[in-house]
HTML snippet that shows the backbone in 3Dmol.js (N, CA, C, O; Angstrom):
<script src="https://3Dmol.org/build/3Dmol-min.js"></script>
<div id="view" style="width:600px;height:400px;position:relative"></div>
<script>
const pdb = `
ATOM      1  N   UNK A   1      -2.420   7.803 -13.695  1.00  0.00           N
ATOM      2  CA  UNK A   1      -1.321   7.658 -12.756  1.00  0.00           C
ATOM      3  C   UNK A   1      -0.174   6.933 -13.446  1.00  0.00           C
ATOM      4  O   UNK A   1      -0.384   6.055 -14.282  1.00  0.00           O
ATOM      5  N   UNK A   2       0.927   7.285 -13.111  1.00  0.00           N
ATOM      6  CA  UNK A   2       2.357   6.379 -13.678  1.00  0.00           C
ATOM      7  C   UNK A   2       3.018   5.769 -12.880  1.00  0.00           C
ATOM      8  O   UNK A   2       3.953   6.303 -12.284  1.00  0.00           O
ATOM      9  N   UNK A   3       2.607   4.300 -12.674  1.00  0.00           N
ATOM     10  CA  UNK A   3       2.751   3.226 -11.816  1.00  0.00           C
ATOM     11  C   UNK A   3       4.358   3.643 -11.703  1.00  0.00           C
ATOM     12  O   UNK A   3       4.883   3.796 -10.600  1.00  0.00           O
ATOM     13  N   UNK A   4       4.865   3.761 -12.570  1.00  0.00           N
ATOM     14  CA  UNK A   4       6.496   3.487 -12.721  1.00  0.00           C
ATOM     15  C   UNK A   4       7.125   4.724 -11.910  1.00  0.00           C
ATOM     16  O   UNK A   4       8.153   4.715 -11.232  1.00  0.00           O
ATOM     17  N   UNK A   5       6.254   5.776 -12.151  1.00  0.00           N
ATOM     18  CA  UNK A   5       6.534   7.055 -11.440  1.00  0.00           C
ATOM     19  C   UNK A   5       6.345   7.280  -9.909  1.00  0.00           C
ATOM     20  O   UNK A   5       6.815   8.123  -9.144  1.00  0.00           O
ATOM     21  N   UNK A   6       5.277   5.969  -9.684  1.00  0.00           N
ATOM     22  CA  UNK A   6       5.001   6.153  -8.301  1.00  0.00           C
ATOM     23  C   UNK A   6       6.045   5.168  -7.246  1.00  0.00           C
ATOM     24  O   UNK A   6       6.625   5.416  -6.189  1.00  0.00           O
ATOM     25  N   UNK A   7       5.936   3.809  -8.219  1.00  0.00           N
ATOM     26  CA  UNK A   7       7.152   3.282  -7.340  1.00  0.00           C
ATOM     27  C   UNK A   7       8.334   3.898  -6.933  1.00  0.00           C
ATOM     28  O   UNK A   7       8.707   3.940  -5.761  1.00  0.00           O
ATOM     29  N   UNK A   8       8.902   4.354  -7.837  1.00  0.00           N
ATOM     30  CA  UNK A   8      10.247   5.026  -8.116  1.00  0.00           C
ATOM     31  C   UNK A   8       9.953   6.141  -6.650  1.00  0.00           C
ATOM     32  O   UNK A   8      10.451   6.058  -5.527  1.00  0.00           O
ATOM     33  N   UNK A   9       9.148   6.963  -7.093  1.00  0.00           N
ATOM     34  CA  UNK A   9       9.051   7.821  -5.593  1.00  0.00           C
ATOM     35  C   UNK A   9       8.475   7.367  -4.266  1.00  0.00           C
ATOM     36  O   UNK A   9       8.367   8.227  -3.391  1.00  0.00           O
ATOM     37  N   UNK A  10       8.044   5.963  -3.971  1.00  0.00           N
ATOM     38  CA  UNK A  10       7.991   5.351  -2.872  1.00  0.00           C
ATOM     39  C   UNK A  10       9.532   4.974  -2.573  1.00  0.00           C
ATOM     40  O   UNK A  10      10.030   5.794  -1.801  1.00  0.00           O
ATOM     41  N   UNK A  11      10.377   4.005  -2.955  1.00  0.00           N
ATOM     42  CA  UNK A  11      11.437   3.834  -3.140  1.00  0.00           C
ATOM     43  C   UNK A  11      11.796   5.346  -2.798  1.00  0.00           C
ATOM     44  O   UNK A  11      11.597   5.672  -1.628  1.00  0.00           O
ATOM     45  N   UNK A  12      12.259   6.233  -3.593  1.00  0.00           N
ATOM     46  CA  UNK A  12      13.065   7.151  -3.154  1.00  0.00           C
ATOM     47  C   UNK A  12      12.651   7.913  -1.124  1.00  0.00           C
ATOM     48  O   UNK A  12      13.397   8.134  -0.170  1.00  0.00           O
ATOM     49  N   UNK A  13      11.531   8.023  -1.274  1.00  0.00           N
ATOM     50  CA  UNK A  13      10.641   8.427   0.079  1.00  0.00           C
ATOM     51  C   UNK A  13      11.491   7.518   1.110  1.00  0.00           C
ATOM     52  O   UNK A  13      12.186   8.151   1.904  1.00  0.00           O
ATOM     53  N   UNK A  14      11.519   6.153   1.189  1.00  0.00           N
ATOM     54  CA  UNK A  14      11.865   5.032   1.921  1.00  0.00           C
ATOM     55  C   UNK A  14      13.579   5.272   2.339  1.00  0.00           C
ATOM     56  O   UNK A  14      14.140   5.133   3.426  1.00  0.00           O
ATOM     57  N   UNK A  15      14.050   5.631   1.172  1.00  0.00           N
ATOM     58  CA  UNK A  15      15.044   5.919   1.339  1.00  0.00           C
ATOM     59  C   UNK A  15      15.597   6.722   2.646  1.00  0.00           C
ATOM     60  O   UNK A  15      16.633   6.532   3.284  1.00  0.00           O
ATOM     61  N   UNK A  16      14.685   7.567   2.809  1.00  0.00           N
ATOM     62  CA  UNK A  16      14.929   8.484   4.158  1.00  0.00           C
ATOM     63  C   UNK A  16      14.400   8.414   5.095  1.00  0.00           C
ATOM     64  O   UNK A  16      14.872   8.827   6.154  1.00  0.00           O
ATOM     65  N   UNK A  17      12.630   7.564   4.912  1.00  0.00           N
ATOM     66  CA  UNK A  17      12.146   7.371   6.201  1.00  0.00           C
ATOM     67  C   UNK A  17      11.730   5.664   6.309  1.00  0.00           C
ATOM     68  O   UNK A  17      11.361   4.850   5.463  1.00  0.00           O
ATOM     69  N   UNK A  18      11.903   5.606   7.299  1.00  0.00           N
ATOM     70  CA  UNK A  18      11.573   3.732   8.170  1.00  0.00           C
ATOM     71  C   UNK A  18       9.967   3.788   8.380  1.00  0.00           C
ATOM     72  O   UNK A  18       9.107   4.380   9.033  1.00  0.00           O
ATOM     73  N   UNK A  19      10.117   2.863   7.473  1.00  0.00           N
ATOM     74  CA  UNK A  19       8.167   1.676   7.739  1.00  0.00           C
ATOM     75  C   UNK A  19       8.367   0.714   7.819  1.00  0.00           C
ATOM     76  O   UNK A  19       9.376   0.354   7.213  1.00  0.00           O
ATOM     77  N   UNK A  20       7.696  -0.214   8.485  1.00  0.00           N
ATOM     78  CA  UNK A  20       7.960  -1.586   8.960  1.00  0.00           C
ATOM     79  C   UNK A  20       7.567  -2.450   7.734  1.00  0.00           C
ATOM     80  O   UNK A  20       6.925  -1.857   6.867  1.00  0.00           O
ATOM     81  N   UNK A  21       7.827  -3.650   7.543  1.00  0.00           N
ATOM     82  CA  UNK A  21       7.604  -4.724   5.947  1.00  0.00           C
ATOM     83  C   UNK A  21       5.700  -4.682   6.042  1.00  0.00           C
ATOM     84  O   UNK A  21       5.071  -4.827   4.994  1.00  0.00           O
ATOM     85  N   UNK A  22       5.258  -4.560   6.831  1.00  0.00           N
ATOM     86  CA  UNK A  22       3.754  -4.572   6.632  1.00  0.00           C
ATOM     87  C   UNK A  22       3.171  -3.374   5.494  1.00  0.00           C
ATOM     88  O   UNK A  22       2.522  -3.429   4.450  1.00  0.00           O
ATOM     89  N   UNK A  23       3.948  -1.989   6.535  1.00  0.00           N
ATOM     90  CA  UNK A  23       3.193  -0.691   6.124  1.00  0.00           C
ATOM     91  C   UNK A  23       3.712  -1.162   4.277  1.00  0.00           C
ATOM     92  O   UNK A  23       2.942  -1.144   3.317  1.00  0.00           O
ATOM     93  N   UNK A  24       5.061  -1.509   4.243  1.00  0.00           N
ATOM     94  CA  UNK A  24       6.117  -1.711   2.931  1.00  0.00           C
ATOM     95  C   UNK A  24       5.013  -2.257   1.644  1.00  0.00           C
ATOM     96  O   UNK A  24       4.625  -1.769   0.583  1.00  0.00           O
ATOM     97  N   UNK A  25       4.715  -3.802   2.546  1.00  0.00           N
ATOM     98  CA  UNK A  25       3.928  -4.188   1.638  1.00  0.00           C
ATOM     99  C   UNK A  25       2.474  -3.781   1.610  1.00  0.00           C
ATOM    100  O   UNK A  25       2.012  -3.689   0.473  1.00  0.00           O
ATOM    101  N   UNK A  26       1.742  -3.546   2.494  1.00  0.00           N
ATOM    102  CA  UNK A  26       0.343  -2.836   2.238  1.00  0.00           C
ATOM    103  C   UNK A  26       0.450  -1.862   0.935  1.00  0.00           C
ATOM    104  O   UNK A  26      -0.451  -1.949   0.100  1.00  0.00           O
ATOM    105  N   UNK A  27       1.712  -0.765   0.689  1.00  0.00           N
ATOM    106  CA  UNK A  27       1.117   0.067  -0.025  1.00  0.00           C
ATOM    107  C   UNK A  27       1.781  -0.574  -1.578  1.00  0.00           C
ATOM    108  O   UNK A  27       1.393  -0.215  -2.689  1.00  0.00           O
ATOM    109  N   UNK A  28       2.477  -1.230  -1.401  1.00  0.00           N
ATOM    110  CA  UNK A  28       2.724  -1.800  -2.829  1.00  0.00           C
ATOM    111  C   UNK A  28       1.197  -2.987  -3.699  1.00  0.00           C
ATOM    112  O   UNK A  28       0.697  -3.138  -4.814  1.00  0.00           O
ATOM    113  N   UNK A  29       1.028  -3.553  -2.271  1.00  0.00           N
ATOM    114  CA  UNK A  29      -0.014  -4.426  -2.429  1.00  0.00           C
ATOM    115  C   UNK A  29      -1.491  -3.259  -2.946  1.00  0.00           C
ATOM    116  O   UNK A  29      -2.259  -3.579  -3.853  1.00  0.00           O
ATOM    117  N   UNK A  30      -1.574  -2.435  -2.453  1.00  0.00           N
ATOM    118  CA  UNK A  30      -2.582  -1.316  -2.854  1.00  0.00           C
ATOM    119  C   UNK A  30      -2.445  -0.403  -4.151  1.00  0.00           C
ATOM    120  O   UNK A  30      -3.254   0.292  -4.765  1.00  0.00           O
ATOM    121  N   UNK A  31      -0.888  -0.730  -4.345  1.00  0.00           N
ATOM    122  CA  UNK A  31      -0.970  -0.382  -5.733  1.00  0.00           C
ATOM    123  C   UNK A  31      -1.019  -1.431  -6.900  1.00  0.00           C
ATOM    124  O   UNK A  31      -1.342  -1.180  -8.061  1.00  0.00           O
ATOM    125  N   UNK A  32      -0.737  -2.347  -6.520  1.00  0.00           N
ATOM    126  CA  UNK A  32      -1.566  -3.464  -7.850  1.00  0.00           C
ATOM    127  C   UNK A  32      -2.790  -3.609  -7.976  1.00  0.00           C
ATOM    128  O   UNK A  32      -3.302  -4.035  -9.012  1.00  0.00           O
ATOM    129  N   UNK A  33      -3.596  -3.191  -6.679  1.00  0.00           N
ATOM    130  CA  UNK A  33      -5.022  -3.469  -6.754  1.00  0.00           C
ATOM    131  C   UNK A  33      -5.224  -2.810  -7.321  1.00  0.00           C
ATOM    132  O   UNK A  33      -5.541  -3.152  -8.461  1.00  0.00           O
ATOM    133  N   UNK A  34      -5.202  -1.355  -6.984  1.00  0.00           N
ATOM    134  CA  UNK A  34      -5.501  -0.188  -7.822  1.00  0.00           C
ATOM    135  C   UNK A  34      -4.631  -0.528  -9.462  1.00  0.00           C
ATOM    136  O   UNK A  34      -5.314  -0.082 -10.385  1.00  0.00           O
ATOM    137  N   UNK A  35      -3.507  -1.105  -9.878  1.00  0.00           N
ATOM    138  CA  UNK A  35      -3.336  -1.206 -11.374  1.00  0.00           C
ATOM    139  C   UNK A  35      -4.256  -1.922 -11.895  1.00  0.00           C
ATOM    140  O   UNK A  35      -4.699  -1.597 -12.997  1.00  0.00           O
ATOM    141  N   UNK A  36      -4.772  -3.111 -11.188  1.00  0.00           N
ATOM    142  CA  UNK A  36      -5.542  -4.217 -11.836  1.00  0.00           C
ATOM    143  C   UNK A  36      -7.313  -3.050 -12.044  1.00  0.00           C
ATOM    144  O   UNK A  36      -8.064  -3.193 -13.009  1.00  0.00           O
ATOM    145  N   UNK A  37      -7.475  -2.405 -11.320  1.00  0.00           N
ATOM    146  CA  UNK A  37      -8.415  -1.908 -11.513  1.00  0.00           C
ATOM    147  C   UNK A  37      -8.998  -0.864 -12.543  1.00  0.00           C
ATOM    148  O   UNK A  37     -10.114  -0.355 -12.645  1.00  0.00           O
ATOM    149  N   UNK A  38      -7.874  -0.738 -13.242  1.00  0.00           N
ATOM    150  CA  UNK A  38      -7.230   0.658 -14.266  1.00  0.00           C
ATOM    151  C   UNK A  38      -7.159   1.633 -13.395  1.00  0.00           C
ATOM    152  O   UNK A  38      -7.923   2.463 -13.888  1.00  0.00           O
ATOM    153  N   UNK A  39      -6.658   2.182 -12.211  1.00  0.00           N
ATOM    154  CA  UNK A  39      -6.080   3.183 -11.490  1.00  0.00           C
ATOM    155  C   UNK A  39      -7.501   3.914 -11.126  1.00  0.00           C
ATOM    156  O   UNK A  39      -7.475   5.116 -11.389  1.00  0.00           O
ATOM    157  N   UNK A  40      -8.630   3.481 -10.623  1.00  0.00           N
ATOM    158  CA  UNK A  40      -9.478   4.544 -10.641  1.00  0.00           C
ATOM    159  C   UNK A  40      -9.320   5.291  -8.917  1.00  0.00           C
ATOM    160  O   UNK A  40      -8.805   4.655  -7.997  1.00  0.00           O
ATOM    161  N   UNK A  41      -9.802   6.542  -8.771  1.00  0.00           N
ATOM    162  CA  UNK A  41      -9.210   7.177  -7.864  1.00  0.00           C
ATOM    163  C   UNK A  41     -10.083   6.784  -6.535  1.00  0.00           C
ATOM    164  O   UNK A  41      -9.721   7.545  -5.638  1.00  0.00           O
ATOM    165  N   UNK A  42     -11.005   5.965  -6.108  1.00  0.00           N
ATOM    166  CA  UNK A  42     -11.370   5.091  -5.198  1.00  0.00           C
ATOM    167  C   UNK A  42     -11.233   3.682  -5.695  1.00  0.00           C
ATOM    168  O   UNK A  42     -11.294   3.229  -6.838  1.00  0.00           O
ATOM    169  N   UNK A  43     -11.137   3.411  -5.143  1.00  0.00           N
ATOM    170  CA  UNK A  43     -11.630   1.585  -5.192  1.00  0.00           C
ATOM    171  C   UNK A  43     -11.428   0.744  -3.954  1.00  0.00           C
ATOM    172  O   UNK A  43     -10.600   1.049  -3.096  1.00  0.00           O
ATOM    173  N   UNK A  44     -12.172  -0.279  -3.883  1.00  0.00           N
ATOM    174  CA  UNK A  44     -12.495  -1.149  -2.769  1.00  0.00           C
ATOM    175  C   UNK A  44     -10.948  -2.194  -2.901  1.00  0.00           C
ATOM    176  O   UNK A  44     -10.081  -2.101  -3.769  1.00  0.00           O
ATOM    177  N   UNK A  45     -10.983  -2.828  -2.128  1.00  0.00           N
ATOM    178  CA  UNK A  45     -10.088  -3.968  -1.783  1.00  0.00           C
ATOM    179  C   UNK A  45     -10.634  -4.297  -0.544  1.00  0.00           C
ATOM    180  O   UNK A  45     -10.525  -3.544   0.423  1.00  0.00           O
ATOM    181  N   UNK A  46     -11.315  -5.552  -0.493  1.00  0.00           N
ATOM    182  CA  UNK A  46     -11.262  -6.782   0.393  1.00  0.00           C
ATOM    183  C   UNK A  46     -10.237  -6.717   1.248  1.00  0.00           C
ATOM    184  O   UNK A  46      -9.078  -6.424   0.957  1.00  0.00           O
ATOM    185  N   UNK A  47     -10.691  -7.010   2.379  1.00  0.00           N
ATOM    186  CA  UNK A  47      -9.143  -7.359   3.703  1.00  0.00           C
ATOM    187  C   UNK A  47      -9.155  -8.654   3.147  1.00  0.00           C
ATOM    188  O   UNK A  47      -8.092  -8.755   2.534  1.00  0.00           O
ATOM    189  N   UNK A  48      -9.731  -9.584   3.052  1.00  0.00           N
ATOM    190  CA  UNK A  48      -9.436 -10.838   2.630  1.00  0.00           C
ATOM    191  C   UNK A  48      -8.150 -11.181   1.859  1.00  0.00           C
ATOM    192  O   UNK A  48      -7.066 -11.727   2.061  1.00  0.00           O
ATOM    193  N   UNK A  49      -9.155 -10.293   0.405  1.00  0.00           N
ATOM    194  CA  UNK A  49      -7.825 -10.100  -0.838  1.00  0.00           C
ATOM    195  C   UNK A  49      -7.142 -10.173  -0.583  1.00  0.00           C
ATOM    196  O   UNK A  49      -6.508 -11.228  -0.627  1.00  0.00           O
ATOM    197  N   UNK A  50      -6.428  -8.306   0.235  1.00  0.00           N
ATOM    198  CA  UNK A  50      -5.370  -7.694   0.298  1.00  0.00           C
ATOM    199  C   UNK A  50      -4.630  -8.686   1.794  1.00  0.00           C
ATOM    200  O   UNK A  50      -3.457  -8.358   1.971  1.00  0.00           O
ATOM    201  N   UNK A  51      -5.012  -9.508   2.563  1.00  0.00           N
ATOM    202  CA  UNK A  51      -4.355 -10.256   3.715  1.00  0.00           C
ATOM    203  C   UNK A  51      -3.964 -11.542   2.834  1.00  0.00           C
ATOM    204  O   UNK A  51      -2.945 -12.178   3.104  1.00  0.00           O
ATOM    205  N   UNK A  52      -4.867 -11.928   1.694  1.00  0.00           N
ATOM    206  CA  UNK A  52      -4.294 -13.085   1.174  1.00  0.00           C
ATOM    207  C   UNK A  52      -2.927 -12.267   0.077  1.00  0.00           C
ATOM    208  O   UNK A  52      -1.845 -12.690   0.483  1.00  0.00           O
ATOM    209  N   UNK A  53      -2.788 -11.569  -0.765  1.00  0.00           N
ATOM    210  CA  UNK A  53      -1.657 -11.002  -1.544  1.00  0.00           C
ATOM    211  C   UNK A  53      -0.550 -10.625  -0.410  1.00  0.00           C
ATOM    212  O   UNK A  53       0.570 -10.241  -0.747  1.00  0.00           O
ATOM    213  N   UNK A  54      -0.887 -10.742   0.798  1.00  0.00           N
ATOM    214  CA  UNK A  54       0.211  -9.825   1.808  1.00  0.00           C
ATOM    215  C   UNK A  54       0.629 -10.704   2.516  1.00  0.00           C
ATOM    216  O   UNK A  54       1.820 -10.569   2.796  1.00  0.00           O
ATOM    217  N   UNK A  55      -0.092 -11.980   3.133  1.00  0.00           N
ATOM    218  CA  UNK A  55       0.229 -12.895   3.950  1.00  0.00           C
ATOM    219  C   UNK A  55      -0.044 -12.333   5.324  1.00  0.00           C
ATOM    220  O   UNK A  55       0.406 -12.943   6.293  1.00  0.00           O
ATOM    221  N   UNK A  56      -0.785 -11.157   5.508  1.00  0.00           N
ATOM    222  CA  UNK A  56      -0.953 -10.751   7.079  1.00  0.00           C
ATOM    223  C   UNK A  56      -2.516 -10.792   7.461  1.00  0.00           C
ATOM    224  O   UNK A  56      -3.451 -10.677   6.668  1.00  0.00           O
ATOM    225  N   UNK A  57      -2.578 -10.951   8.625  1.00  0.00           N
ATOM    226  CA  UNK A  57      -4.071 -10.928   8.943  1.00  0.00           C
ATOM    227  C   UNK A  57      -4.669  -9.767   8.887  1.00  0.00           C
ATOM    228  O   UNK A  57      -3.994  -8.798   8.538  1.00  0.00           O
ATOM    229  N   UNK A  58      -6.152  -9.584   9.234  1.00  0.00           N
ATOM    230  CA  UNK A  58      -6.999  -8.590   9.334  1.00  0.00           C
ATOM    231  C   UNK A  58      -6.695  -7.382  10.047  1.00  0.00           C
ATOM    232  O   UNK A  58      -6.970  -6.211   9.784  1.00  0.00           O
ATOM    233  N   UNK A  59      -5.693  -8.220  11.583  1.00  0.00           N
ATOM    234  CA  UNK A  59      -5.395  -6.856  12.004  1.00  0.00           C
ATOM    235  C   UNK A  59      -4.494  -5.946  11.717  1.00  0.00           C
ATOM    236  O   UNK A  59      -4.597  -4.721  11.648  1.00  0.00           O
ATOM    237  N   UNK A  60      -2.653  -7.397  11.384  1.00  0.00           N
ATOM    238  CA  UNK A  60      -1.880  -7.069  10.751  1.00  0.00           C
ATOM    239  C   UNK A  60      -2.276  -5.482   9.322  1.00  0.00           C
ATOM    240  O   UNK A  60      -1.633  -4.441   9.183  1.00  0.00           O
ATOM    241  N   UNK A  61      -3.277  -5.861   8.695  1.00  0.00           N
ATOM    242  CA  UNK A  61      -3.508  -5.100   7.750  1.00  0.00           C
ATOM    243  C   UNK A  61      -3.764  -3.734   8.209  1.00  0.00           C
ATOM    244  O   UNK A  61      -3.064  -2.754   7.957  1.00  0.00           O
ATOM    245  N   UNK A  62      -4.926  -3.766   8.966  1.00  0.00           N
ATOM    246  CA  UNK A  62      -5.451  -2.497   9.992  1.00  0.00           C
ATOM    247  C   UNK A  62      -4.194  -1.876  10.399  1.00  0.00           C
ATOM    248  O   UNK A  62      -4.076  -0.678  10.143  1.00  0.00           O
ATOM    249  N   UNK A  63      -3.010  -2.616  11.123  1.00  0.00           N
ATOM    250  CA  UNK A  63      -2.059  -1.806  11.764  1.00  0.00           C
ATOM    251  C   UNK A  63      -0.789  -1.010  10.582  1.00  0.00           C
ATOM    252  O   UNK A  63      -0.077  -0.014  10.710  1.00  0.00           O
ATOM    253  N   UNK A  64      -0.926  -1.793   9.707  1.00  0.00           N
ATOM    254  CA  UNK A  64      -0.298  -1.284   8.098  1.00  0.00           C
ATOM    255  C   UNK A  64      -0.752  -0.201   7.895  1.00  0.00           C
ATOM    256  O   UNK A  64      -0.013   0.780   7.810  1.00  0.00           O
ATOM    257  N   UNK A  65      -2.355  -0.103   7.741  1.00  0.00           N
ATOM    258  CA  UNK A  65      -2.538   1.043   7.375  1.00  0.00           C
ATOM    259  C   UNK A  65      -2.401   2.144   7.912  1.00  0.00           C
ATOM    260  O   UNK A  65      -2.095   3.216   7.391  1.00  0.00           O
ATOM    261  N   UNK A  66      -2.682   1.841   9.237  1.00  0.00           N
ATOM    262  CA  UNK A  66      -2.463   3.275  10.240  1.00  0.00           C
ATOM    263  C   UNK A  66      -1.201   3.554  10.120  1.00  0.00           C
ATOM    264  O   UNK A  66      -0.895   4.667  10.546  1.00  0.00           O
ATOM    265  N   UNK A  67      -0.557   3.069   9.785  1.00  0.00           N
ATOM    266  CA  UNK A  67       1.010   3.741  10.059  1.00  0.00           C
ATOM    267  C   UNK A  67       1.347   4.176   8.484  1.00  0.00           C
ATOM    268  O   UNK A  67       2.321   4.901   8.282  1.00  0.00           O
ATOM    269  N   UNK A  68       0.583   3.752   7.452  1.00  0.00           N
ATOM    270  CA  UNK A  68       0.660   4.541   6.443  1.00  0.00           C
ATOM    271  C   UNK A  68      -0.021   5.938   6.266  1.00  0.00           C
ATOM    272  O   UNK A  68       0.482   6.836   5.591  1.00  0.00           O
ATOM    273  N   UNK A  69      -1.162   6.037   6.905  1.00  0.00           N
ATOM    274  CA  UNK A  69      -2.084   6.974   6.912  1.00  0.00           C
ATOM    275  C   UNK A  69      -1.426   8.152   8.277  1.00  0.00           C
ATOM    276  O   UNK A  69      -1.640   9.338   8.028  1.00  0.00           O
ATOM    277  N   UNK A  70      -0.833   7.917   9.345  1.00  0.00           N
ATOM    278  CA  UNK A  70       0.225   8.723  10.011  1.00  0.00           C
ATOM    279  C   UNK A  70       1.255   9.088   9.315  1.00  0.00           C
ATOM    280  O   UNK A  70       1.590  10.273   9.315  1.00  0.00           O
ATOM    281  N   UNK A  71       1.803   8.340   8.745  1.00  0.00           N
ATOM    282  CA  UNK A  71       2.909   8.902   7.931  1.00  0.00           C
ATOM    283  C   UNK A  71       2.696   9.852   6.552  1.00  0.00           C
ATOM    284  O   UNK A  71       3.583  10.475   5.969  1.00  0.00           O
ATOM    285  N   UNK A  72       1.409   9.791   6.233  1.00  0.00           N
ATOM    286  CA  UNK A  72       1.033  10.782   4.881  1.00  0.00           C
ATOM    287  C   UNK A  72       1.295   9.539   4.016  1.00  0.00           C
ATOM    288  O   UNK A  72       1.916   9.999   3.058  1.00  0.00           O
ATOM    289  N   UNK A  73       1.203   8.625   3.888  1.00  0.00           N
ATOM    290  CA  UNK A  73       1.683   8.237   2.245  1.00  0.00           C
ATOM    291  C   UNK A  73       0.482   7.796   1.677  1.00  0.00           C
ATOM    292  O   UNK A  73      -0.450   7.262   2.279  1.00  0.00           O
ATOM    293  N   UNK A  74       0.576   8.108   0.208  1.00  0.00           N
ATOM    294  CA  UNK A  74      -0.949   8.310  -0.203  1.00  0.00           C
ATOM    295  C   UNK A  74      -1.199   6.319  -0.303  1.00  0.00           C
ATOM    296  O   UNK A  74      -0.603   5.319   0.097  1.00  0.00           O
ATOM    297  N   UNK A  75      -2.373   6.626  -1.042  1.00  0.00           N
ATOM    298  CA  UNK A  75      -2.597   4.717  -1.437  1.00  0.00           C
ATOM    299  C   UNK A  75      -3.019   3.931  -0.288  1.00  0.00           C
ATOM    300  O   UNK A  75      -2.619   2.791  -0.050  1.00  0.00           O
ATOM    301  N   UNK A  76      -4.176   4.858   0.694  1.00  0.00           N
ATOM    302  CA  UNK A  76      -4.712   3.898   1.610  1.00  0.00           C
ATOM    303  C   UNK A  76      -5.795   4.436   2.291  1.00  0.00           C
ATOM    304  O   UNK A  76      -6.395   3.761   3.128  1.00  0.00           O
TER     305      UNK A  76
END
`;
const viewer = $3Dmol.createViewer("view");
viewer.addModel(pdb, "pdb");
viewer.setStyle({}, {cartoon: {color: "spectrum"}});
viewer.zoomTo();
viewer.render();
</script>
């Protein structure tokens, strides 16, 4: 995967459509996990982890994702 390639086209995506700072940061936060992991095409992340790197709670996180996973965007 090309981290640099993917930001760049989140960023551009955003550009046209509205996600709230949760969904924003969930999937950025899901892509460092996944860099730190060497990009493998599953991997786990902790709600813990990912609520402590995000600053949102358990549910906060839950409601991130659903609105990433409605919206199609991959990385969740």
């Amino acid at each position: 995967m090309d981290y640099i390639k993917e930001l760049n086209a989140f960023k551009d995506w955003l550009l046209m459509n509205d996600l709230p700072t949760g969904a924003i940061t969930l999937w950025h936060t899901l892509m460092a996990v996944n860099n730190a992991t060497g990009w493998k095409e599953r991997f786990n992340a902790p709600s813990s982890t990912v609520g402590q790197l995000m600053g949102l709670s358990k549910q906060g996180i839950l409601d991130a994702r659903k609105i990433l996973m409605e919206e199609g965007v991959n990385s969740v």
